[in-house]
VOBA-1610 file (N, C-alpha, C; in pm, whole numbers, padded with zeros to 5 digits, always signed):
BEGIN
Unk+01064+09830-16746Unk+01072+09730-16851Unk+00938+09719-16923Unk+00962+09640-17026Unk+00853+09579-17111Unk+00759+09539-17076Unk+00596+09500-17100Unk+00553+09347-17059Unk+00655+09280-17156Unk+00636+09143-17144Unk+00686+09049-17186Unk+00657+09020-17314Unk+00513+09092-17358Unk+00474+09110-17520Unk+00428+09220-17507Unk+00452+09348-17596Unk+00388+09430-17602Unk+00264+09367-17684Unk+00150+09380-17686Unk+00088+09349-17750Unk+00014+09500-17850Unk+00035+09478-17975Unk+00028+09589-18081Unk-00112+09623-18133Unk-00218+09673-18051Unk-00378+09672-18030Unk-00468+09788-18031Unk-00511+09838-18095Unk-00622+09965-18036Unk-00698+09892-17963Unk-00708+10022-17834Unk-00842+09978-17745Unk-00892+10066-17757Unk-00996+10018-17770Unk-01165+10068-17779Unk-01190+10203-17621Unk-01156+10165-17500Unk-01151+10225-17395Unk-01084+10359-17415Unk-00937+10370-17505Unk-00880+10462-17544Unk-00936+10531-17586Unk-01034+10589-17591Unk-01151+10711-17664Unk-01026+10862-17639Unk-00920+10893-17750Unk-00842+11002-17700Unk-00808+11071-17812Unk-00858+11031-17938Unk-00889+11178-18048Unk-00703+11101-18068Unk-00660+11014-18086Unk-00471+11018-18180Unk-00456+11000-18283Unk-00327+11038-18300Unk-00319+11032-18478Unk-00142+10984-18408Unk-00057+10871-18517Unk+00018+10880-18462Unk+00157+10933-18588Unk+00251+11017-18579Unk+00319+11094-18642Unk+00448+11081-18674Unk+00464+11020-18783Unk+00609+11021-18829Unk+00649+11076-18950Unk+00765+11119-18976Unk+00853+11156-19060Unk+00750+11201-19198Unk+00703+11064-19202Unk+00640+11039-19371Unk+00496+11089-19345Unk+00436+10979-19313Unk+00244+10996-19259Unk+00216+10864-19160Unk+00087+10903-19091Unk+00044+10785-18961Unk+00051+10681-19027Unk+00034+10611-18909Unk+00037+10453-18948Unk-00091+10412-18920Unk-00128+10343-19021Unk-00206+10255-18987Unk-00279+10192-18834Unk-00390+10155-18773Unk-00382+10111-18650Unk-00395+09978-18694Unk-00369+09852-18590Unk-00365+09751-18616Unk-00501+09713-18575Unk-00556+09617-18584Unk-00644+09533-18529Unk-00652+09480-18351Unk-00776+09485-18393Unk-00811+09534-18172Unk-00852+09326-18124Unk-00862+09291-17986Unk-00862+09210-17928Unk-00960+09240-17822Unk-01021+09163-17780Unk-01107+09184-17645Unk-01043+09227-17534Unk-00925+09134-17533Unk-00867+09075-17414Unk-00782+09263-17388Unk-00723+09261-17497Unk-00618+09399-17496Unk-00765+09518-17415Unk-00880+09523-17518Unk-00961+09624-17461Unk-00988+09618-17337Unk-01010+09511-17282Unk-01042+09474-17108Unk-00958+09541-17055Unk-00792+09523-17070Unk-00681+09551-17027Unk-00697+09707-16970Unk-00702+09789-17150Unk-00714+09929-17145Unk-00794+09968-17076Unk-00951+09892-17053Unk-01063+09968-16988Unk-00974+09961-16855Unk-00966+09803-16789Unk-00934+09842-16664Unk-00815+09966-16624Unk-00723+09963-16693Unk-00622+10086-16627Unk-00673+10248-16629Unk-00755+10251-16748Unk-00820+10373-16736Unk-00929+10427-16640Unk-01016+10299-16619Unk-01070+10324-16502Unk-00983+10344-16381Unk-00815+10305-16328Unk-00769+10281-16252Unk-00792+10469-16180Unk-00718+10513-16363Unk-00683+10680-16377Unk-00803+10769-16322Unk-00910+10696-16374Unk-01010+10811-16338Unk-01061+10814-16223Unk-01021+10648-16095Unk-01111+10686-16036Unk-00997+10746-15969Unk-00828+10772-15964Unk-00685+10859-15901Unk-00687+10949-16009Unk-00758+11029-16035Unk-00698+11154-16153Unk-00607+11264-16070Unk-00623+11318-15954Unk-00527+11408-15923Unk-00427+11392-15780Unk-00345+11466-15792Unk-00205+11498-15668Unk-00241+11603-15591Unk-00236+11578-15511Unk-00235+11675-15363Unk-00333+11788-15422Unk-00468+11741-15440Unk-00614+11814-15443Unk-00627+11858-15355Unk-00650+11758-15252Unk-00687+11802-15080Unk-00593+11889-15027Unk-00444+11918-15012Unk-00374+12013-14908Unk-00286+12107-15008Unk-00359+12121-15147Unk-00325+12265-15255Unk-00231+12380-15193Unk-00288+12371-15041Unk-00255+12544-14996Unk-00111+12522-14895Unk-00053+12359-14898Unk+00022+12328-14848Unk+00101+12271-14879Unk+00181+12332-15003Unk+00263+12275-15043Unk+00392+12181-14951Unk+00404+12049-15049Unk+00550+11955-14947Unk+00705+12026-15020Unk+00739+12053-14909Unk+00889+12095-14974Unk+01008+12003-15007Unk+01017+12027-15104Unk+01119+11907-15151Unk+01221+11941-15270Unk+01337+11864-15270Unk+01417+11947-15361Unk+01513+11844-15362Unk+01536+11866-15546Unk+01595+11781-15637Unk+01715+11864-15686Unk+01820+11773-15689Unk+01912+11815-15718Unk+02032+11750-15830Unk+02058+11831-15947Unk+02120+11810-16052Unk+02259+11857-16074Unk+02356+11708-16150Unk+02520+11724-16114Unk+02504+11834-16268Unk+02571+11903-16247Unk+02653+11996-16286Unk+02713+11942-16486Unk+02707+11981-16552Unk+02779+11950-16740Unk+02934+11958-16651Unk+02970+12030-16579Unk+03115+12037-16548Unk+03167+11936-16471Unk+03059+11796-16435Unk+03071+11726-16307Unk+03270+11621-16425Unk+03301+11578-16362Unk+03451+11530-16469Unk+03393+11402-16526Unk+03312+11321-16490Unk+03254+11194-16570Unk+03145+11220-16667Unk+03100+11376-16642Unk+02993+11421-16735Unk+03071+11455-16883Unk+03178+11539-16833Unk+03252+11619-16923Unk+03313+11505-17006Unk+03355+11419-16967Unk+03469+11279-17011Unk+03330+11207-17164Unk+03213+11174-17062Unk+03082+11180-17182Unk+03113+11233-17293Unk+03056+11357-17276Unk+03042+11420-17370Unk+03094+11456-17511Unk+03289+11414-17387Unk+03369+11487-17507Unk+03403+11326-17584Unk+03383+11216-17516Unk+03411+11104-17569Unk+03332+11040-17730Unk+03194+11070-17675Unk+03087+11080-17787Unk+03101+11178-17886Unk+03132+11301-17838Unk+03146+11408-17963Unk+02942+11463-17916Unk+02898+11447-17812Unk+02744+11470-17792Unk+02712+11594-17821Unk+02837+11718-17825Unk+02796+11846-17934Unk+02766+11880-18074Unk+02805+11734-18148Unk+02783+11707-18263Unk+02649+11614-18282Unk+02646+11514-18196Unk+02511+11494-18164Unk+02373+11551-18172Unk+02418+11626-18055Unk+02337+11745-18035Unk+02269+11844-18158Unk+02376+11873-18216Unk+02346+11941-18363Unk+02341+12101-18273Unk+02322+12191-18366Unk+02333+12329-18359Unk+02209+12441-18362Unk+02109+12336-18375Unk+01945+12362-18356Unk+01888+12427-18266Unk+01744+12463-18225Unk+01709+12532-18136Unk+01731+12395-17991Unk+01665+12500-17901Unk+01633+12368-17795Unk+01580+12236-17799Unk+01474+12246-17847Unk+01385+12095-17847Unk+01455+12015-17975Unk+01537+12061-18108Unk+01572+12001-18129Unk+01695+11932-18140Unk+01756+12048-18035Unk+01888+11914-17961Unk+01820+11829-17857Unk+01759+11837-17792Unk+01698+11715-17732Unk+01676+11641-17796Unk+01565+11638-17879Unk+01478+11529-17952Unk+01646+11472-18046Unk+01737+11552-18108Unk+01873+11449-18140Unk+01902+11372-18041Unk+01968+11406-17921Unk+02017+11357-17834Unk+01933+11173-17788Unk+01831+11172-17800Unk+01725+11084-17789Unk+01696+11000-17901Unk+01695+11022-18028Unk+01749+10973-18107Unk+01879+10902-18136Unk+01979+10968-18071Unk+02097+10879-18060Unk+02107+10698-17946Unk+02058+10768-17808Unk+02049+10632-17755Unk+01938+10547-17783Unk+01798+10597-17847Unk+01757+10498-17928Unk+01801+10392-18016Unk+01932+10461-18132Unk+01956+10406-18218Unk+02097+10342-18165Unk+02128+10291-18030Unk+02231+10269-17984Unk+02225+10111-18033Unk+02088+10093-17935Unk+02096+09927-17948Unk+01918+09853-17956Unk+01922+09768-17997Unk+01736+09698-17957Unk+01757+09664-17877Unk+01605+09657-17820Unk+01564+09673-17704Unk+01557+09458-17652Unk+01581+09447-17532Unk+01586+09315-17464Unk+01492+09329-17362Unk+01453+09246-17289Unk+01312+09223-17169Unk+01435+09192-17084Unk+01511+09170-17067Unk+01581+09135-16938Unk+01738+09114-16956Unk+01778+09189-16972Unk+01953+09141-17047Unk+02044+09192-16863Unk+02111+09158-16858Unk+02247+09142-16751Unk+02172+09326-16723Unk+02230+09321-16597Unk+02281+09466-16556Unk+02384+09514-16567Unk+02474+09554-16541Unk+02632+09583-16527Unk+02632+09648-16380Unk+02754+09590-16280Unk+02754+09630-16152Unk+02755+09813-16155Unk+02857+09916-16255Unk+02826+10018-16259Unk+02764+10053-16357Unk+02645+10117-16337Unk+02508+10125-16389Unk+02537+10324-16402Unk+02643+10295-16534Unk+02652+10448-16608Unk+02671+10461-16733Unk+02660+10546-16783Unk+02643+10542-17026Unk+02779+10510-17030Unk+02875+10502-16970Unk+02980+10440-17023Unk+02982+10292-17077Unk+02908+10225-16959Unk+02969+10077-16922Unk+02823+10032-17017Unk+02709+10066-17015Unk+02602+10038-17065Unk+02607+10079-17244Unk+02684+10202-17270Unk+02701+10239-17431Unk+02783+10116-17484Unk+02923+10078-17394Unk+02969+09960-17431Unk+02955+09783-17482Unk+02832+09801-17374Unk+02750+09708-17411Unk+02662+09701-17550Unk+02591+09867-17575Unk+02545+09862-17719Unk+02656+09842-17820Unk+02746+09900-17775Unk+02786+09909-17932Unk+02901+09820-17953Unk+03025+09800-17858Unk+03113+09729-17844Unk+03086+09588-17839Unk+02980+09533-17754Unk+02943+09415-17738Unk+02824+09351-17849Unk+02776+09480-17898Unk+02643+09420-17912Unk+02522+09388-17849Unk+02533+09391-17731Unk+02414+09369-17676Unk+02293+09466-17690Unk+02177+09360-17678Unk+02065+09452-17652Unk+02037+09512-17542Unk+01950+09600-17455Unk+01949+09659-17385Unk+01794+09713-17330Unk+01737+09768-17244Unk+01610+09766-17204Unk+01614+09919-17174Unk+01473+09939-17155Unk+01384+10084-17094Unk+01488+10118-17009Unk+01534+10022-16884Unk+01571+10159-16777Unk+01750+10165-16829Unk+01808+10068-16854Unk+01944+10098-16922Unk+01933+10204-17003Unk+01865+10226-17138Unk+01882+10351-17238Unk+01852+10494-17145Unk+01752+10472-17087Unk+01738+10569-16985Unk+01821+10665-16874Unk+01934+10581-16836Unk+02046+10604-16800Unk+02142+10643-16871Unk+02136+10594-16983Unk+02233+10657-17083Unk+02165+10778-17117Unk+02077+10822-17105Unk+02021+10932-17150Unk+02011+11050-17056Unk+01995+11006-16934Unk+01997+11072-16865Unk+02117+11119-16807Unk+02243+11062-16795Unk+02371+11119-16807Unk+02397+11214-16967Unk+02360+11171-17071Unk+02330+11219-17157Unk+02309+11382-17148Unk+02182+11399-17104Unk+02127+11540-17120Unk+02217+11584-17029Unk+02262+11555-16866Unk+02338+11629-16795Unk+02480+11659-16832Unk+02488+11631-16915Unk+02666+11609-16987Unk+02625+11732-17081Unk+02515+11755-17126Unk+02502+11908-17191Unk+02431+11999-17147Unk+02415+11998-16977Unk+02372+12091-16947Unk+02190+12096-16963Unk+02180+12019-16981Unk+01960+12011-16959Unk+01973+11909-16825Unk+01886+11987-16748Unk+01868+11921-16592Unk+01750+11827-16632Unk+01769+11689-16602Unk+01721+11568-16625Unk+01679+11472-16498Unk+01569+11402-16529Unk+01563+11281-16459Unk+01539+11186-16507Unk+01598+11023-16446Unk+01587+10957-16431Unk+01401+10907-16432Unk+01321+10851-16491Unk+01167+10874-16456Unk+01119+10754-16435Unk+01059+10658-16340Unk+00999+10514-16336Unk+00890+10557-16318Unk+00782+10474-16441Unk+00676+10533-16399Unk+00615+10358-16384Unk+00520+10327-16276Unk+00454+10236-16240Unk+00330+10268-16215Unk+00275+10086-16224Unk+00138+10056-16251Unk+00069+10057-16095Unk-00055+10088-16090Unk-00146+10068-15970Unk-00108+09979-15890Unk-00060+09824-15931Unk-00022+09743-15873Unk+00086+09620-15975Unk+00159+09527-15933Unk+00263+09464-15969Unk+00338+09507-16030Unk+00379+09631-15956Unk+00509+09712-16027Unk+00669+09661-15980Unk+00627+09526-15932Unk+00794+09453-15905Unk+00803+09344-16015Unk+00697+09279-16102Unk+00704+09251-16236Unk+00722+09333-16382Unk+00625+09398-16363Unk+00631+09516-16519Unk+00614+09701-16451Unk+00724+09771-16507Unk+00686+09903-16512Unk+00783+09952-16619Unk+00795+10084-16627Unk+00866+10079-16731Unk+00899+10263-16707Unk+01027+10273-16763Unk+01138+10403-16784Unk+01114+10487-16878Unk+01155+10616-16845Unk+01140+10707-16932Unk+01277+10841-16889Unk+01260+10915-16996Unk+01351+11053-16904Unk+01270+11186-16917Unk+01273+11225-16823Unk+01198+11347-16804Unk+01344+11490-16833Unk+01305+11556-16916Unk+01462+11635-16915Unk+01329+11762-16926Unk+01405+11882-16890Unk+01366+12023-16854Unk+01373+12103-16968Unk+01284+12184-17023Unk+01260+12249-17119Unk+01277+12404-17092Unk+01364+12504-17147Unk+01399+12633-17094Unk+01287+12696-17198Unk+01291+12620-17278Unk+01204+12674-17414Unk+01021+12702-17387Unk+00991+12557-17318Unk+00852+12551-17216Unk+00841+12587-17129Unk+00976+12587-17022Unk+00934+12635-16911Unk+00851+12510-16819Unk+00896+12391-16883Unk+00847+12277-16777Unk+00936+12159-16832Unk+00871+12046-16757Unk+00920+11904-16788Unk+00848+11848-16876Unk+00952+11772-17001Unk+00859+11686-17124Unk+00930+11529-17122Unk+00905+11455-17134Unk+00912+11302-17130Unk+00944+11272-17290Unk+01081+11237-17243Unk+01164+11139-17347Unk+01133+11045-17360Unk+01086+10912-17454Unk+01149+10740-17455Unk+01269+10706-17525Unk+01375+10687-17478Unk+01420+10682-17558Unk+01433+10456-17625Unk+01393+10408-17552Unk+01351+10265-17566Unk+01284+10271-17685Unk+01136+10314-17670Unk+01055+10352-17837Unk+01138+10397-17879Unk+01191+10531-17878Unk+01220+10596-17930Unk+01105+10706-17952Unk+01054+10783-17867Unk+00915+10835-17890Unk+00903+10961-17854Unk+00817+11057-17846Unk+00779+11143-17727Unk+00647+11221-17774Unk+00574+11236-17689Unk+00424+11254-17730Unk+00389+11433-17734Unk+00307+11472-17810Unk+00218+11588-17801Unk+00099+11600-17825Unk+00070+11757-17772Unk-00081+11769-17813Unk-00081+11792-17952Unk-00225+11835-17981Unk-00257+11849-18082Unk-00190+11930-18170Unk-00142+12050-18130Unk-00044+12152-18165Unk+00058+12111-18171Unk+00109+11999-18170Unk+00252+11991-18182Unk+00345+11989-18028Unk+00298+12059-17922Unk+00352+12080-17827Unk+00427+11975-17744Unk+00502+11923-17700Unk+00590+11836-17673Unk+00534+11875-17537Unk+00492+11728-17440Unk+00447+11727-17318Unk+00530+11628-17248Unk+00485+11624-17084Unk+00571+11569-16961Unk+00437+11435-16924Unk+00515+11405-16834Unk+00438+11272-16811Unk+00315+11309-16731Unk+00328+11449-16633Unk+00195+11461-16599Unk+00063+11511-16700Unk+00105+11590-16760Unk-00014+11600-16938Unk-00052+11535-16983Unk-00025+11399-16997Unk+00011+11302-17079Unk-00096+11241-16962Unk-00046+11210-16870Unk-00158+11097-16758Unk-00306+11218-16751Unk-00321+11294-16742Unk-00397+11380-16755Unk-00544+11407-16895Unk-00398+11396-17022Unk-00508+11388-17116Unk-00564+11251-17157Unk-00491+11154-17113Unk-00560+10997-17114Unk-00677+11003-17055Unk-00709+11098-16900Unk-00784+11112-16843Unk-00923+11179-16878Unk-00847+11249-16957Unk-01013+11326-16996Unk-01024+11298-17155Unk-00932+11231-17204Unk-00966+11213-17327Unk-00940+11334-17464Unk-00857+11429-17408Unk-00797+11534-17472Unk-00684+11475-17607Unk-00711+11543-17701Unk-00622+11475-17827Unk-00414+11479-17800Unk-00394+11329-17800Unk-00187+11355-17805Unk-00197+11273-17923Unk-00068+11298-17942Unk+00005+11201-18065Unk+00137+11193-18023Unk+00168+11043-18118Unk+00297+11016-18043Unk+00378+11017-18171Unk+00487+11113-18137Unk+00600+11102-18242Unk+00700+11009-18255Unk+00759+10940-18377Unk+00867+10857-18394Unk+00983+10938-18437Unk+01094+10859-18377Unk+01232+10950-18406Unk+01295+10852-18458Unk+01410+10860-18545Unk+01533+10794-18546Unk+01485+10660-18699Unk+01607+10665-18718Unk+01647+10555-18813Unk+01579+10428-18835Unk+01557+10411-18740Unk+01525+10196-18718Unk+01420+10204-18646Unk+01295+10075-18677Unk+01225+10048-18602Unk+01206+10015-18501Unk+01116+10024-18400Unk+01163+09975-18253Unk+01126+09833-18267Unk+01161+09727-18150Unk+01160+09572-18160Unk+01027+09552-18234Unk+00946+09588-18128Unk+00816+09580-18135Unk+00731+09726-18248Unk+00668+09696-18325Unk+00614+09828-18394Unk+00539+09908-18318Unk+00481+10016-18296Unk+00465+10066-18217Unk+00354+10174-18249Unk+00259+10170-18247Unk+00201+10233-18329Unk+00077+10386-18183Unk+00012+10453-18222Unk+00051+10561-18180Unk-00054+10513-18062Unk-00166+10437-18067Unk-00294+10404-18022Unk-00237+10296-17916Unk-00153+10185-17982Unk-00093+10152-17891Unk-00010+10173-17793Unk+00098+10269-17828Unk+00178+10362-17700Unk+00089+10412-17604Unk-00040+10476-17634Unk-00063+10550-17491Unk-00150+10398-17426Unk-00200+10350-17460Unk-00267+10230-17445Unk-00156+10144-17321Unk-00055+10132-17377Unk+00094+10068-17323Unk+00125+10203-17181Unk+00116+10320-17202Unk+00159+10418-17111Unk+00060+10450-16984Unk-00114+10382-17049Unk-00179+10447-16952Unk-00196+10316-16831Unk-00134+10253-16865Unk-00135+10117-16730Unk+00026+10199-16642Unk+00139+10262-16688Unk+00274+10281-16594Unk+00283+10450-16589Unk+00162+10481-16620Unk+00177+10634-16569Unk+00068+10659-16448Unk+00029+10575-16428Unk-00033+10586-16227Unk+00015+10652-16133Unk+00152+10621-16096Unk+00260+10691-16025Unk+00361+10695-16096Unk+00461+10784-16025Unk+00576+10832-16099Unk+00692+10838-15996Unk+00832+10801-16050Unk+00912+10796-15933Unk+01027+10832-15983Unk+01110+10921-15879Unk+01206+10987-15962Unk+01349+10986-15838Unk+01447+11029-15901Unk+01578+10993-15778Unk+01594+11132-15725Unk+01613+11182-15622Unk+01620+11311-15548Unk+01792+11351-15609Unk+01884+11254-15652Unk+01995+11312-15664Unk+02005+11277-15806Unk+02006+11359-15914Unk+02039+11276-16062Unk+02164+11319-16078Unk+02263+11249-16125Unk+02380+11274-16150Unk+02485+11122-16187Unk+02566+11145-16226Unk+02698+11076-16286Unk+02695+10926-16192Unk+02634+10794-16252Unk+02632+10667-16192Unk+02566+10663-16051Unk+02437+10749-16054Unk+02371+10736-15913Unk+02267+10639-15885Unk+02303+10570-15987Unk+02225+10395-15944Unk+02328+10264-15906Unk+02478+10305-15863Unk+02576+10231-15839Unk+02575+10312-15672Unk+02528+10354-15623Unk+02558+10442-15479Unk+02451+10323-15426Unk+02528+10298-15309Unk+02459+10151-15134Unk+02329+10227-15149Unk+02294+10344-15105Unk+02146+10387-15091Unk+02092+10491-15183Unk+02016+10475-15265Unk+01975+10530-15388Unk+01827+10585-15269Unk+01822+10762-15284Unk+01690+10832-15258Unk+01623+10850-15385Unk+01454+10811-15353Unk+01383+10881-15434Unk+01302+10952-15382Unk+01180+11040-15472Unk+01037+11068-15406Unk+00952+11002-15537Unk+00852+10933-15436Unk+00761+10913-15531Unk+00612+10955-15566Unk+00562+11015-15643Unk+00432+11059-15657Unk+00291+10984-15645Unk+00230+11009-15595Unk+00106+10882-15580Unk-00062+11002-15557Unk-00130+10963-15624Unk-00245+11023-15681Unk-00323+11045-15513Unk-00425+11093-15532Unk-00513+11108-15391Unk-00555+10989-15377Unk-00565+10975-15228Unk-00640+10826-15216Unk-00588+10744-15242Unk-00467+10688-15273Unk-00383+10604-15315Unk-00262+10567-15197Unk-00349+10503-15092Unk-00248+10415-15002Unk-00199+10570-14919Unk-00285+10625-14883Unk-00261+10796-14847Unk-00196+10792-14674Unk-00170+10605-14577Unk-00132+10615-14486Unk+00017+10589-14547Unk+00077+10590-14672Unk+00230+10606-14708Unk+00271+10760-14699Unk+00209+10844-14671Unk+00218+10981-14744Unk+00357+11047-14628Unk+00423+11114-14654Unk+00513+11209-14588Unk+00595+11051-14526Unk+00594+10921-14575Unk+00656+10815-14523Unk+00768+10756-14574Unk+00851+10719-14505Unk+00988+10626-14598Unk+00991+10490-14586Unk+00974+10451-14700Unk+01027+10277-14699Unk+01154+10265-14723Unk+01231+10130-14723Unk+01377+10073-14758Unk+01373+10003-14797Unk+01363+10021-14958Unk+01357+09838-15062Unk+01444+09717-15023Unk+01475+09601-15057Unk+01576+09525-15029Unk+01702+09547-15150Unk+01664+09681-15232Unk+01740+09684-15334Unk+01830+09840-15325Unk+01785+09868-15177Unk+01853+09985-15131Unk+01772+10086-15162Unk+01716+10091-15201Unk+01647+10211-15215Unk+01534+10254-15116Unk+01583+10410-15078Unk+01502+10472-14988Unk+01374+10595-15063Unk+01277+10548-15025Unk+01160+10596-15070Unk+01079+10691-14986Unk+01074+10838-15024Unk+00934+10869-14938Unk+00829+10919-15054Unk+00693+10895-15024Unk+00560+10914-15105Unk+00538+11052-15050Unk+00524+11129-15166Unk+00465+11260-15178Unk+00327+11266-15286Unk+00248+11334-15213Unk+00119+11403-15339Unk+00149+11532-15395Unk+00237+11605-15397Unk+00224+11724-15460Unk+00272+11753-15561Unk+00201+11736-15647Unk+00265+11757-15831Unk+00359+11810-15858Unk+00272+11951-15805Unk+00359+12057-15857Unk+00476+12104-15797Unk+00479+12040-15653Unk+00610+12049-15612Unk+00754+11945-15650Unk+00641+11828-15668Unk+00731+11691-15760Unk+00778+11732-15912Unk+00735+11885-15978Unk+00772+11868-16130Unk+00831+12042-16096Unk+00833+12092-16003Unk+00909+12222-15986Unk+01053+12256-16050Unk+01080+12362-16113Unk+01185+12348-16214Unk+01295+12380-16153Unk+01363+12338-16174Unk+01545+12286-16193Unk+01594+12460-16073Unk+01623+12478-15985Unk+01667+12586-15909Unk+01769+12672-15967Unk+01758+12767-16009Unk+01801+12845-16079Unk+01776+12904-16220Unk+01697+12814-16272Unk+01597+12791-16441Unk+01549+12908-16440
//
């Protein structure tokens, strides 16, 4: 989710070379605050003094393996063909049926800080809500719709929570990580903004690049998609500003597929930097919200591509 205000700010701490990129030309940055810069310094310091994943045991990789339902799964297929998501999609190269596809549940519904859940938590029951009901809708709802989304056409997707250093049972916030055949890695959807960031080149990046070049201060920009503005304006200085407090850790579901946030015990793995609470590591917790957790450090085994890719 949201904070409760985004607050719309350059920080000064953000020293990261952005420009932010839409359709027409950048926007403008808004006017900066102390309070916002404090904010930014502290999370960036959070980053630099956790910049990397499984530094220390490189030569030992954790084995782990994620697994994605099938475009043929029958609630995927029922999607797809219900929406018309091949028309969606458009007839474009790769990245730009994605970047459509993302554009669409953007422009489903605005965004809410806290609206109802629905007991089954799938793009059916949640699209209904955008469009049938009206309702607004939040980060990890569109997210779900999106992420059934991409698997309904065949791009192996996740589900992505990315959280803050600490009070990540008040504010963190959603994203989708979907698989690039074109890159040859994982790039990070919003579809809430409506956003998705690159380097300087244009290159469409994943959430670990992205926490990375905050880190050293390497140039991204954040692209806008779609029709309508998001609730909040959003401007490019402020997105990573907003991203570099919930890209600390990263947490993802070991099973993505067709309503797998309505299943009694939801698995994840979650990623956590060196030095970061390192007596959780190879460990499982049990939320009171069902969810079974084990903490892994290994990046590159946490962003390993789709088995068979």
């Amino acid at each position: 989710m949201r904070p409760k205000q985004l607050r719309l700010l350059v920080v000064a701490g953000l020293a990261v070379g952005l420009s932010f990129a839409t359709a027409a030309a950048a926007t403008p940055a808004p006017p900066q605050t102390d309070e916002d810069a404090a904010l930014g310094k502290r999370w960036m310091e959070l980053l630099k003094e956790y910049p990397a994943f499984g530094a220390e045991d490189a030569e030992n990789p954790v084995a782990l393996a994620f697994y994605y339902a099938a475009a043929t799964d029958e609630n995927l297929a029922k999607l797809r063909d219900t929406y018309d998501l091949n028309a969606v999609a458009g007839e474009g190269a790769e990245l730009d049926r994605v970047i459509n596809l993302m554009r669409w549940v953007f422009e489903l519904a605005h965004h809410a800080d806290a609206p109802a859940i629905p007991a089954e938590r799938n793009a059916f029951t949640m699209i209904h809500m955008a469009r049938a009901e009206g309702k607004p809708i939040n980060c990890y709802m569109k997210t779900v719709i999106l992420n059934e989304v991409y698997l309904a056409m065949g791009f192996p997707s996740r589900h992505t929570h990315l959280l803050p250093y600490d009070g990540e049972s008040s504010e963190s916030h959603f994203v989708t990580s979907v698989y690039s055949r074109t890159l040859g890695r994982w790039i990070m959807m919003d579809p809430d903004f409506g956003v998705y960031v690159t380097d300087a080149d244009g290159t469409i990046l994943g959430v670990g690049e992205i926490r990375r070049r905050l880190i050293t201060g390497a140039p991204l920009r954040v692209v806008r998609v779609g029709r309508r503005d998001p609730d909040n304006t959003v401007e490019g200085v402020d997105y990573l500003w907003f991203l570099s407090r919930f890209v600390f850790k990263i947490r993802c579901p070991i099973y993505s597929m067709f309503n797998q946030d309505s299943r009694p015990v939801r698995e994840y793995y979650e990623l956590i930097p060196d030095g970061y609470r390192s007596e959780t590591l190879d460990g499982t917790i049990m939320t009171k919200r069902g969810k079974k957790i084990l903490f892994v450090d290994d990046e590159a085994a946490f962003w390993q591509a789709p088995a068979g890719r």
